[in-house]
PyMOL CGO cylinders between C-alpha atoms (Angstrom):
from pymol import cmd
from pymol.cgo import CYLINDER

trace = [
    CYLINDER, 167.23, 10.59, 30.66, 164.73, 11.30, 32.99, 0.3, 1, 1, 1, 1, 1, 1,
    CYLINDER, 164.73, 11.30, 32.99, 162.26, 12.90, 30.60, 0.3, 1, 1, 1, 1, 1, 1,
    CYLINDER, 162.26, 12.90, 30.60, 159.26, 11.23, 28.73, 0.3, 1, 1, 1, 1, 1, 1,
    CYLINDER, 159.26, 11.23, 28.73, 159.00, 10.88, 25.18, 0.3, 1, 1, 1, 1, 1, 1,
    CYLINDER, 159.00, 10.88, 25.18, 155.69, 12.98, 24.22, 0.3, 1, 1, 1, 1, 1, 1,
    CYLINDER, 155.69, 12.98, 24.22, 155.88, 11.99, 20.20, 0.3, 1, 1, 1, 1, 1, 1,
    CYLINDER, 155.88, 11.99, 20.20, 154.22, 8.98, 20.12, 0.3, 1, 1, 1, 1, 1, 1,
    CYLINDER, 154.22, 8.98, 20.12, 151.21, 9.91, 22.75, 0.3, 1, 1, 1, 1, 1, 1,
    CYLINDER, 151.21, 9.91, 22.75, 150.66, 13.19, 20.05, 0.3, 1, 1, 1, 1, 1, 1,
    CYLINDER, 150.66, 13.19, 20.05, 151.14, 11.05, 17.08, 0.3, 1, 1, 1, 1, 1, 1,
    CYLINDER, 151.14, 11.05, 17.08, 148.19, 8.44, 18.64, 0.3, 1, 1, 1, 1, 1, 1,
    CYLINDER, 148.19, 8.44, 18.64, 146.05, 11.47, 20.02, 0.3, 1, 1, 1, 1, 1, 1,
    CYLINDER, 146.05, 11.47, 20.02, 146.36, 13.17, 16.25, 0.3, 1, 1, 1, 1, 1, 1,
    CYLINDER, 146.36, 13.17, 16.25, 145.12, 9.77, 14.64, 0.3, 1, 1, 1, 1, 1, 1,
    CYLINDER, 145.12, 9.77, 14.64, 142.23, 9.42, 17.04, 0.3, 1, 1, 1, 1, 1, 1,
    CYLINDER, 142.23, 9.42, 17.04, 141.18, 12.93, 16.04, 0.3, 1, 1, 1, 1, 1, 1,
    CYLINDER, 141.18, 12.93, 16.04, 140.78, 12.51, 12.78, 0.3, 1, 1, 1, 1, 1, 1,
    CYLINDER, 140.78, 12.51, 12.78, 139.13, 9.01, 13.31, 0.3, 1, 1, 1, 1, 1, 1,
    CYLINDER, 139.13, 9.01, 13.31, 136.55, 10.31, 14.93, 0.3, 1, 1, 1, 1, 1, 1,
    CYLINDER, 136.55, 10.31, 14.93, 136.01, 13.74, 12.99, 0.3, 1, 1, 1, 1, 1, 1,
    CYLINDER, 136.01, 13.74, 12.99, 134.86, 11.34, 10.23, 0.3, 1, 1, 1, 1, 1, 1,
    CYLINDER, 134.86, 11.34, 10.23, 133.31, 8.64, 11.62, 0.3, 1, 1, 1, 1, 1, 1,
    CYLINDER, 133.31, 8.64, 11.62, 130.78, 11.58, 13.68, 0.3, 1, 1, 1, 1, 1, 1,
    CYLINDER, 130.78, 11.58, 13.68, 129.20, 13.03, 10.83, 0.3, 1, 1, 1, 1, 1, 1,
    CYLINDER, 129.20, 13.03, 10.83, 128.43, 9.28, 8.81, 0.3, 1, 1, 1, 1, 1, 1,
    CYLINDER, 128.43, 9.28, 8.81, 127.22, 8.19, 12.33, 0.3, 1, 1, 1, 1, 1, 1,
    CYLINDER, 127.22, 8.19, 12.33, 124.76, 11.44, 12.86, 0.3, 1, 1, 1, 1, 1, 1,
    CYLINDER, 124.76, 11.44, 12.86, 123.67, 10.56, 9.32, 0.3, 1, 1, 1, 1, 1, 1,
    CYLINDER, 123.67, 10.56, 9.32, 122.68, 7.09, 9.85, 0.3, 1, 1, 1, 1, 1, 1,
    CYLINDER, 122.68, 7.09, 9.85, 119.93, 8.05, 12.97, 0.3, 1, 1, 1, 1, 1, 1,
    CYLINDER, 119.93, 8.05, 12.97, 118.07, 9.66, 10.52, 0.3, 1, 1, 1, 1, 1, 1,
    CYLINDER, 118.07, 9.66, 10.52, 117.74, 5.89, 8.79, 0.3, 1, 1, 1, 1, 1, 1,
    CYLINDER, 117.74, 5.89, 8.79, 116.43, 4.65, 12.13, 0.3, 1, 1, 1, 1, 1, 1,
    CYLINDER, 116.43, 4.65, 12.13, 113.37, 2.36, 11.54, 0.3, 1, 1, 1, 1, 1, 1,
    CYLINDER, 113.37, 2.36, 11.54, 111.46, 0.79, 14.49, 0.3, 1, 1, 1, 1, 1, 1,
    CYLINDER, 111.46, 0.79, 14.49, 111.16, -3.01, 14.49, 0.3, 1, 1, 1, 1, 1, 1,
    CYLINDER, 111.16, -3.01, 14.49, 108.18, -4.23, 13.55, 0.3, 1, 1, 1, 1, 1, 1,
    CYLINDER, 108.18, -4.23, 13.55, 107.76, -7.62, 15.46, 0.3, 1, 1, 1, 1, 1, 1,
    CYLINDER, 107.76, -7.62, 15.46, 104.78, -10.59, 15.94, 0.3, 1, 1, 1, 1, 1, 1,
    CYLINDER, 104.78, -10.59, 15.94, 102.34, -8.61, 18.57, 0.3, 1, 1, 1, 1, 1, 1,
    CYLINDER, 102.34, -8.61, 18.57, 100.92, -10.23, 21.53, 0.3, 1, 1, 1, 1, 1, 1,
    CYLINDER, 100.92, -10.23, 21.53, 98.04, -10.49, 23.75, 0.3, 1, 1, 1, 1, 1, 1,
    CYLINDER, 98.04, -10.49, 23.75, 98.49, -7.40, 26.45, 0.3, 1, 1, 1, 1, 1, 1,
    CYLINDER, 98.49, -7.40, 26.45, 97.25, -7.36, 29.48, 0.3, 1, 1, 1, 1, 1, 1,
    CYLINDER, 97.25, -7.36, 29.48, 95.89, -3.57, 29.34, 0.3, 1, 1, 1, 1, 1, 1,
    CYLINDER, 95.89, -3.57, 29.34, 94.32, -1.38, 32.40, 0.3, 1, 1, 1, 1, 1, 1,
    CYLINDER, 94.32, -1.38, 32.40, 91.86, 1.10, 31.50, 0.3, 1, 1, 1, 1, 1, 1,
    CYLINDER, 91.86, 1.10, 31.50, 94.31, 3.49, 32.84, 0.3, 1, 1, 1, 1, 1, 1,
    CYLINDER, 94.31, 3.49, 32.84, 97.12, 2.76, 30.90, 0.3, 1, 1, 1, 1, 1, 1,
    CYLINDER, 97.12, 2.76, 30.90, 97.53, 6.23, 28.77, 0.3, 1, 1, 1, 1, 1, 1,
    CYLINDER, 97.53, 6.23, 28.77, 97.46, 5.29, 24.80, 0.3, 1, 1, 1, 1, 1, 1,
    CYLINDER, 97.46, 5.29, 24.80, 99.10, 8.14, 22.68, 0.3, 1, 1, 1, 1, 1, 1,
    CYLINDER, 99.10, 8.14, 22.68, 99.58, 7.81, 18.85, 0.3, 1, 1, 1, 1, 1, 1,
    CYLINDER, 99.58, 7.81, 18.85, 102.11, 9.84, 17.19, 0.3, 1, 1, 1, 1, 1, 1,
    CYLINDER, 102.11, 9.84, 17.19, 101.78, 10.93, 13.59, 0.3, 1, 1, 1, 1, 1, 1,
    CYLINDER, 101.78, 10.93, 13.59, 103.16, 13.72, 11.36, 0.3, 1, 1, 1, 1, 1, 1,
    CYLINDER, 103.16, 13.72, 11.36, 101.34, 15.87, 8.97, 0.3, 1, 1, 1, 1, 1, 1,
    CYLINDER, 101.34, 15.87, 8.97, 101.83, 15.67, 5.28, 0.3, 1, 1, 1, 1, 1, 1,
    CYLINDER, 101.83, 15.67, 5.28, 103.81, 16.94, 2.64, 0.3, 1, 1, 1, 1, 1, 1,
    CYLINDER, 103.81, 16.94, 2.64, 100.92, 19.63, 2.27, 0.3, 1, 1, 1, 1, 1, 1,
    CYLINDER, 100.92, 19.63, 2.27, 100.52, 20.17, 5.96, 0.3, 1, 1, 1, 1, 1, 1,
    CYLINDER, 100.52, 20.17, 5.96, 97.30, 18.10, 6.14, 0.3, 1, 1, 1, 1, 1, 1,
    CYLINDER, 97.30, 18.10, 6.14, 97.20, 15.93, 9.19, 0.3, 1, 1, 1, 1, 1, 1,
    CYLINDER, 97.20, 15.93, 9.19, 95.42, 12.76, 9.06, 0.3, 1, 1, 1, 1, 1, 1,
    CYLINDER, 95.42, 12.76, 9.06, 91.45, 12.46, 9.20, 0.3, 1, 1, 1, 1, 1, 1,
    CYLINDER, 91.45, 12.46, 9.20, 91.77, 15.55, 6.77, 0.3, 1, 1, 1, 1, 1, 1,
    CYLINDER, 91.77, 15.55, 6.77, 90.04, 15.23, 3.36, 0.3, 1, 1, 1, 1, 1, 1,
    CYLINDER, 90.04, 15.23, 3.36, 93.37, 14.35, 0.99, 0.3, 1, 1, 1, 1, 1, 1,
    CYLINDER, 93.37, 14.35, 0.99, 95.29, 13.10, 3.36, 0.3, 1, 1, 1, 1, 1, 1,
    CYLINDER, 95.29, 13.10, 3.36, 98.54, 11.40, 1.66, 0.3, 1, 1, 1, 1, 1, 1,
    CYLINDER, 98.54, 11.40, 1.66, 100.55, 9.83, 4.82, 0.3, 1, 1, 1, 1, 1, 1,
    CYLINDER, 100.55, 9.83, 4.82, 102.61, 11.13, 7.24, 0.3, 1, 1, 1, 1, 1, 1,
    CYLINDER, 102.61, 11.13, 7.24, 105.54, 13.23, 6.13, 0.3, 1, 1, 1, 1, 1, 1,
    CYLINDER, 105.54, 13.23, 6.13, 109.46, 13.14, 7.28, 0.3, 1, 1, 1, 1, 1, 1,
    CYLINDER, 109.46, 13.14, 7.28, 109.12, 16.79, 7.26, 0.3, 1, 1, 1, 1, 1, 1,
    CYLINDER, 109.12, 16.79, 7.26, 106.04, 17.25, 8.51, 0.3, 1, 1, 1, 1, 1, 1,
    CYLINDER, 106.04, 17.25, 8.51, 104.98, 18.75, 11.82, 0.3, 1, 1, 1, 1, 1, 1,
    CYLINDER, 104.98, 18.75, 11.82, 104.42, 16.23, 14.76, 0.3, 1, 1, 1, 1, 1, 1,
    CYLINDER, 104.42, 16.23, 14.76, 101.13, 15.44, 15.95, 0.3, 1, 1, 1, 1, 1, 1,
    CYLINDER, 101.13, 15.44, 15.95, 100.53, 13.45, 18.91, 0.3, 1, 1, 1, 1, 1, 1,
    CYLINDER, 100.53, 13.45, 18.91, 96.69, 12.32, 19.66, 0.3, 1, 1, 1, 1, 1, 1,
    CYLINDER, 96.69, 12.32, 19.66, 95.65, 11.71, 23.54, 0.3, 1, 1, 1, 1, 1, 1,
    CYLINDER, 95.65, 11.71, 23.54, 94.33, 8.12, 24.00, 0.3, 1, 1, 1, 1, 1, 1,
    CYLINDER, 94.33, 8.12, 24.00, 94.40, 8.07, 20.52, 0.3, 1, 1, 1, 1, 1, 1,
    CYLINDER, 94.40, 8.07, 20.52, 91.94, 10.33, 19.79, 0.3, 1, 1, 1, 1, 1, 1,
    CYLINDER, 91.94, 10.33, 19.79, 92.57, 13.96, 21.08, 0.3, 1, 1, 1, 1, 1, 1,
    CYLINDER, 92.57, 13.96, 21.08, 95.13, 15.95, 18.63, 0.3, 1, 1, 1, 1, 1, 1,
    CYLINDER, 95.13, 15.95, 18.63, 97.09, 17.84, 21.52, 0.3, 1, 1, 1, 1, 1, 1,
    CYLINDER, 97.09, 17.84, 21.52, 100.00, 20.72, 21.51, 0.3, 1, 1, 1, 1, 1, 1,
    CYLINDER, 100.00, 20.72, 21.51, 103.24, 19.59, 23.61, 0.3, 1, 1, 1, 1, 1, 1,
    CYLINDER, 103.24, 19.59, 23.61, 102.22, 21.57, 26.08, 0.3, 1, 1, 1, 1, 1, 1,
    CYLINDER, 102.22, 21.57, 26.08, 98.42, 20.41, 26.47, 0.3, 1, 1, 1, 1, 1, 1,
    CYLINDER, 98.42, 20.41, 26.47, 100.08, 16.38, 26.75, 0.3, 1, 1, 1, 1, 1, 1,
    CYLINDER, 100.08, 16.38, 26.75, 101.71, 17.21, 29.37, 0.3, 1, 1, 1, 1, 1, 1,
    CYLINDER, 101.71, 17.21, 29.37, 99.03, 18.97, 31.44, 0.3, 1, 1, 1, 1, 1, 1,
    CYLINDER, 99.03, 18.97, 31.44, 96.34, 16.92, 30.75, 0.3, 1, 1, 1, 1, 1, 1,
    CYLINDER, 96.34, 16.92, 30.75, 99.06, 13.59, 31.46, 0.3, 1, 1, 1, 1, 1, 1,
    CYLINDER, 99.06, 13.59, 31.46, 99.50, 14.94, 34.76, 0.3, 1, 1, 1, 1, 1, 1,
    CYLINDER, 99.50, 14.94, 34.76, 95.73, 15.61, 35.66, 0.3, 1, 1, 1, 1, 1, 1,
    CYLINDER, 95.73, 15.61, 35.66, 95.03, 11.83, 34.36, 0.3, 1, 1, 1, 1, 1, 1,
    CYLINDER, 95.03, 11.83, 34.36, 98.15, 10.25, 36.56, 0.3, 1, 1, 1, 1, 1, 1,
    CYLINDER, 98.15, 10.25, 36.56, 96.99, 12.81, 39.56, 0.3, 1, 1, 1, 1, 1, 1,
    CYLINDER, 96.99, 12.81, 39.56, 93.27, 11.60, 39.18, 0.3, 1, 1, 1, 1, 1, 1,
    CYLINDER, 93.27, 11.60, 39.18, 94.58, 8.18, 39.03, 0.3, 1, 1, 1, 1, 1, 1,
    CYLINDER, 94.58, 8.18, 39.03, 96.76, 8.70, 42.19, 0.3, 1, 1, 1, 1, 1, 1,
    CYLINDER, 96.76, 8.70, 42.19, 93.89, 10.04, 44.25, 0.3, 1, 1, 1, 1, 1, 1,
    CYLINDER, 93.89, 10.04, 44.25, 91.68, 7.38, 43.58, 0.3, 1, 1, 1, 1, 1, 1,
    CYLINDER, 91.68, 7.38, 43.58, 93.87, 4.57, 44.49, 0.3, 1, 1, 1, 1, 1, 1,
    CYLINDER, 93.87, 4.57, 44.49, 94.67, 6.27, 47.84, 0.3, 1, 1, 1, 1, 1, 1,
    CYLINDER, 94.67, 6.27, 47.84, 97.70, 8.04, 46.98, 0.3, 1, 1, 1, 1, 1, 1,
    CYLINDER, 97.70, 8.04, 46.98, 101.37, 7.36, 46.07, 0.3, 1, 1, 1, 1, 1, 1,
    CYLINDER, 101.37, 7.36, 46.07, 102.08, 5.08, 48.87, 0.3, 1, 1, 1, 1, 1, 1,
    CYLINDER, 102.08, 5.08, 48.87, 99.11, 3.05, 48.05, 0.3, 1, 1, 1, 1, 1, 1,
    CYLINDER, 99.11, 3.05, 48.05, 100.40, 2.98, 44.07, 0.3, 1, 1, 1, 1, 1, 1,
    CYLINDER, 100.40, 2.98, 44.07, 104.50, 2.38, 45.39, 0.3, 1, 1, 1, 1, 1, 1,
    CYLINDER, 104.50, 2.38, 45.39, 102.59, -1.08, 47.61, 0.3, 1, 1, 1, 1, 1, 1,
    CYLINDER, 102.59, -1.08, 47.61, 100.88, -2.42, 44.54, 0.3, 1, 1, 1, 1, 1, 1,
    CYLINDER, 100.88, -2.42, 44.54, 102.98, -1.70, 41.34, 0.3, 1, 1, 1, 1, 1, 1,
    CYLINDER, 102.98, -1.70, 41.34, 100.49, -2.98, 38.88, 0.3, 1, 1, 1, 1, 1, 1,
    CYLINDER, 100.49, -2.98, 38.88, 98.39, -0.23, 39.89, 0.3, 1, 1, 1, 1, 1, 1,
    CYLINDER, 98.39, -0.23, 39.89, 100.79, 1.96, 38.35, 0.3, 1, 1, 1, 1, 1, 1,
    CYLINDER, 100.79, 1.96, 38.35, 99.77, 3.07, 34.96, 0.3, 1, 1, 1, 1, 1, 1,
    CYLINDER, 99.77, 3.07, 34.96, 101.98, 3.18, 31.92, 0.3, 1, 1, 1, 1, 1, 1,
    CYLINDER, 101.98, 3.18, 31.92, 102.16, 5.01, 28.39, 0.3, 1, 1, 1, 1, 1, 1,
    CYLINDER, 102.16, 5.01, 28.39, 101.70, 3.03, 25.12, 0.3, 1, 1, 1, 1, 1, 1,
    CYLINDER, 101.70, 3.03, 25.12, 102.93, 4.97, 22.03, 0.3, 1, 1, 1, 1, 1, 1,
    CYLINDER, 102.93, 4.97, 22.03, 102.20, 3.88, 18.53, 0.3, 1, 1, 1, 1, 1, 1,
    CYLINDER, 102.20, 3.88, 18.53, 104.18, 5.49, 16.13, 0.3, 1, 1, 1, 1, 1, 1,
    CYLINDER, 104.18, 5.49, 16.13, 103.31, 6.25, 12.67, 0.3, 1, 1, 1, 1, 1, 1,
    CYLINDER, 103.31, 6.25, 12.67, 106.60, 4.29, 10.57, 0.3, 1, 1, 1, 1, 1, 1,
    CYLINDER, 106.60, 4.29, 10.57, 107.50, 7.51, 9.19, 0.3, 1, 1, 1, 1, 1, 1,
    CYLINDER, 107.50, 7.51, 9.19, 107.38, 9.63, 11.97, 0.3, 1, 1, 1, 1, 1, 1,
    CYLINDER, 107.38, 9.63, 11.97, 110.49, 11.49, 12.85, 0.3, 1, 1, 1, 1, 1, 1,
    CYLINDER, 110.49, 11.49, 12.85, 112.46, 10.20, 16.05, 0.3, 1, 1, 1, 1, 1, 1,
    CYLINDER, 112.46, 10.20, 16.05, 112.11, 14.01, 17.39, 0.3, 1, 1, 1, 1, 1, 1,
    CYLINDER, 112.11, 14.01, 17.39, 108.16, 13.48, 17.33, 0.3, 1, 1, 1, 1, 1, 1,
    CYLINDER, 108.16, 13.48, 17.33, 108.41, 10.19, 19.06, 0.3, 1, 1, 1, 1, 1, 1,
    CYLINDER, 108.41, 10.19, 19.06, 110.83, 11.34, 21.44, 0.3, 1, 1, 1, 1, 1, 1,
    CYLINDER, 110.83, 11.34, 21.44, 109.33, 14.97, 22.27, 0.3, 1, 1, 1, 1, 1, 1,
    CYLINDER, 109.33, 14.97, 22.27, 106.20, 12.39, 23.58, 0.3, 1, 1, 1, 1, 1, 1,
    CYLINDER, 106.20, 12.39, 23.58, 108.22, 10.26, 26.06, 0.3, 1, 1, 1, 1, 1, 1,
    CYLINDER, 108.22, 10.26, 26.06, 109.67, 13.53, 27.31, 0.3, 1, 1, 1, 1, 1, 1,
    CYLINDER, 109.67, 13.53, 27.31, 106.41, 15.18, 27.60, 0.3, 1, 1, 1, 1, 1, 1,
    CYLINDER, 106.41, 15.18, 27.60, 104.83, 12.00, 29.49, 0.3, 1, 1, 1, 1, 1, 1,
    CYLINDER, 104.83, 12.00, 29.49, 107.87, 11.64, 31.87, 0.3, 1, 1, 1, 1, 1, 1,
    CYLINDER, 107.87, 11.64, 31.87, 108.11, 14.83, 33.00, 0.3, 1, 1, 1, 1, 1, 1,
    CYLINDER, 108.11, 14.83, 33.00, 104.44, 14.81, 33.98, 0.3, 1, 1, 1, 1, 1, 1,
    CYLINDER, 104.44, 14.81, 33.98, 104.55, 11.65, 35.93, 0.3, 1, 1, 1, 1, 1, 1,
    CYLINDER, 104.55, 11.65, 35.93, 104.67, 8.38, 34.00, 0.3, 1, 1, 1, 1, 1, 1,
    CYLINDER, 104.67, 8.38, 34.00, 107.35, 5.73, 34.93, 0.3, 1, 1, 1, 1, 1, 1,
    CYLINDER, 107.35, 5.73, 34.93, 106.81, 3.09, 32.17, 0.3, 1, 1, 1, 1, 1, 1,
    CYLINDER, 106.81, 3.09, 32.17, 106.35, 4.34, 28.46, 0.3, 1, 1, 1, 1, 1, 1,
    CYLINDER, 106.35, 4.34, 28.46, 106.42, 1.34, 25.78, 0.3, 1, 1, 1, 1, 1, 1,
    CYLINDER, 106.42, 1.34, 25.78, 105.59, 0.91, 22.29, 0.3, 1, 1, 1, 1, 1, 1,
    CYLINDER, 105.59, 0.91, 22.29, 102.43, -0.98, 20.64, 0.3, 1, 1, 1, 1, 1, 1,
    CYLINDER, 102.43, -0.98, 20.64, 103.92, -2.31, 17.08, 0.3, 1, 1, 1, 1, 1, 1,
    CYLINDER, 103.92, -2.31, 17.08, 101.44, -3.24, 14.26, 0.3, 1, 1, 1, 1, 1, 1,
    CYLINDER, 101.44, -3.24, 14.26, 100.14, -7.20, 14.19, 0.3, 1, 1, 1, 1, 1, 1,
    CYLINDER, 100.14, -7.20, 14.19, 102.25, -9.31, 11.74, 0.3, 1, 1, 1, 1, 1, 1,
    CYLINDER, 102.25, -9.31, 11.74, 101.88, -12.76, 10.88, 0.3, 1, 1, 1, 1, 1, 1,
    CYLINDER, 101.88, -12.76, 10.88, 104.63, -14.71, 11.95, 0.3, 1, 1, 1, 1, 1, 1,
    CYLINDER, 104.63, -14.71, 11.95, 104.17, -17.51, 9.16, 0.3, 1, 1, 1, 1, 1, 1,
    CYLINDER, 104.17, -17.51, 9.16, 104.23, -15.36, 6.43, 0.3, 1, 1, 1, 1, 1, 1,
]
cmd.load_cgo(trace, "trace")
């Protein structure tokens, strides 16, 4: 017999299947669970330049924070992101006024080839997120940042005491 026995290759191929139609939908439901580490901070060495972005949500009554009743950032909520940590901005308005900041950062240092010789002149993002900010709110910010220039994008965590 020359031909090949096709059985067991369906048989396997039929198990996988339903393997992974059930382990997808517990897996997609466990990223909603995702928590970011909260670790023991240390001393950075920070450049004026380095871009400083905090990412927060409004709450369950739509009232973002610094508003009078205020009661923590919401799952549910809609994103807000706050330039240099300050500045409440729209997706849109990150990303522009990112790239003027990295552009006016560029010029001044002599252009790209000057930055690409000397990579600590190269500015980077630092993103603190609220703890119960969604992971779209957090990532829509990275994306935002990267496409207007920035190479580096890391994450300031909150101080804890590592003896207690």
């Amino acid at each position: 017999m020359s031909d090949i026995n096709t059985t067991p290759l369906v048989d396997v191929m039929l198990v996988l299947l339903i393997i992974f139609l059930i382990a997808v939908p517990v897996a997609i439901q466990t990223i909603e669970k995702l928590r970011i580490p909260v670790f023991a901070s240390v001393e950075s060495k920070d450049k004026v330049e380095n871009l400083l972005l905090t990412v927060s949500t409004t709450d369950n009554a739509g009232r973002s924070a610094g508003e009078p009743g205020f009661e923590g950032a919401s799952r549910n909520g809609e994103c807000r992101v706050y330039f240099n940590n300050i500045t409440p901005v729209s997706s849109s308005e990150l990303r522009d006024q990112a790239f003027k900041r990295l552009d006016a950062i560029v010029k001044r240092a002599g252009g790209p080839e000057a930055m690409m010789s000397n990579p600590d002149l190269i500015p980077q993002v630092h993103i603190r997120g609220d703890v119960n900010a969604p992971w779209r709110c957090i990532a829509g910010a990275i994306y935002n940042v990267q496409i207007s220039g920035y190479p580096t994008v890391g994450f300031i965590s909150n101080a804890v005491d590592p003896n207690g």
